[in-house]
N, C-alpha and C positions, 0 to 999 in steps of 0.2 A: 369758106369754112372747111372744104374737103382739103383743101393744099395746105392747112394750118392743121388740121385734125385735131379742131376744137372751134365747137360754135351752140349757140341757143337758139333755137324759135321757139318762139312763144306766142301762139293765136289765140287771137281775143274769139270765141264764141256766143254765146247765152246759155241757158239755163233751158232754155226752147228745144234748143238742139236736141235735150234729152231726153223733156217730159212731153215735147208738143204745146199745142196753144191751138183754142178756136180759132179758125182765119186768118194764120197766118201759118199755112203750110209751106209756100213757097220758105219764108223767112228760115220755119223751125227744117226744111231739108236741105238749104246752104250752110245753118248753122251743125245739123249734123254731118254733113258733109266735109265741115271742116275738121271735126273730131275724126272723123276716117280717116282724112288725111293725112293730119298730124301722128293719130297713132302707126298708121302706116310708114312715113317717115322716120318715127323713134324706132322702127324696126333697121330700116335700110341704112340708117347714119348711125346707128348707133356704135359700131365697130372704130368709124373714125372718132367718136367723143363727141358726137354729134349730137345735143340732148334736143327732142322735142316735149313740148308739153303743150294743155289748152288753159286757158281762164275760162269758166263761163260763169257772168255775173248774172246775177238777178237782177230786180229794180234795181238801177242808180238814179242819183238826184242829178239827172241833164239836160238842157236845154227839152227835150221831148217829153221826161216824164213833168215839166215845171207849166207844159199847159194843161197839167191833169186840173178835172175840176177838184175843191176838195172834197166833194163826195168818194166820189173815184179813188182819190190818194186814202181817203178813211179805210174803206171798202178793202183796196189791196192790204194796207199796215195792217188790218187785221189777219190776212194769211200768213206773215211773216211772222214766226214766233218773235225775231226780234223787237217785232213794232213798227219799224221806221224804212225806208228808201238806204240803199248804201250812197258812201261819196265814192266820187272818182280815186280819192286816196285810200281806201277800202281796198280798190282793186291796182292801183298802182304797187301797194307792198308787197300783195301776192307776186306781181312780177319780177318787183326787185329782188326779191329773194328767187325766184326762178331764173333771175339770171345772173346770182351771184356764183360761187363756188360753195356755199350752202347746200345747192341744191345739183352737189354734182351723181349725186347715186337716183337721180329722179330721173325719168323719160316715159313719153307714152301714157302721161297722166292727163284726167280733167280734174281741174281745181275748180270746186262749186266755189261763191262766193256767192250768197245772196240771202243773208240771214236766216239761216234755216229753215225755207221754204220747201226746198225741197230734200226731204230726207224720209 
């Protein structure tokens, strides 16, 4: 990317990362740690065309959240003003447009995706 000066990354984080979570500290300070990263990066590459940004999703519907009971899945849909769990495709679009040329005046962002849980 440095010898082409022009390139994307794009890291997947959570929503953890920013708000925290009971019991899983370890989890929520690798996922902020990736957000430092990243934005730390959008600083250093940015001269070359170098865009970084984050994703961090909320709940998705994947294999982890699908052994929730449905108590559990009731319980969180209610936090979500959306209602529901995101799909994978939810958060794939975000990317794809993070790595189109759409999104060339962007760097050093987190993209929340996670039905407005957190706002």
């Amino acid at each position: 990317m440095m010898k082409r000066r022009w390139g994307r990354v794009i890291n997947i984080a959570s929503i953890v990362g920013l708000v925290g979570n009971k019991g899983q500290a370890n989890y929520a300070a690798s996922k902020a740690g990736l957000i430092g990263l990243t934005k730390s990066v959008a600083k250093e590459l940015s001269s070359r065309n170098i865009l970084a940004n984050v994703v961090a999703p909320g709940f998705i519907e994947t294999d982890m959240t699908a052994t929730m009971t449905a108590d559990a899945r009731e319980t969180l849909s209610k936090q979500i003003p959306l209602e529901r769990l995101g799909t994978p495709s939810d958060i794939a679009g975000v990317v794809a447009f993070l790595a189109s040329e759409h999104a060339s005046y962007i760097t050093g962002q987190v993209f929340v995706v996670d039905g407005g849980m957190v706002m």
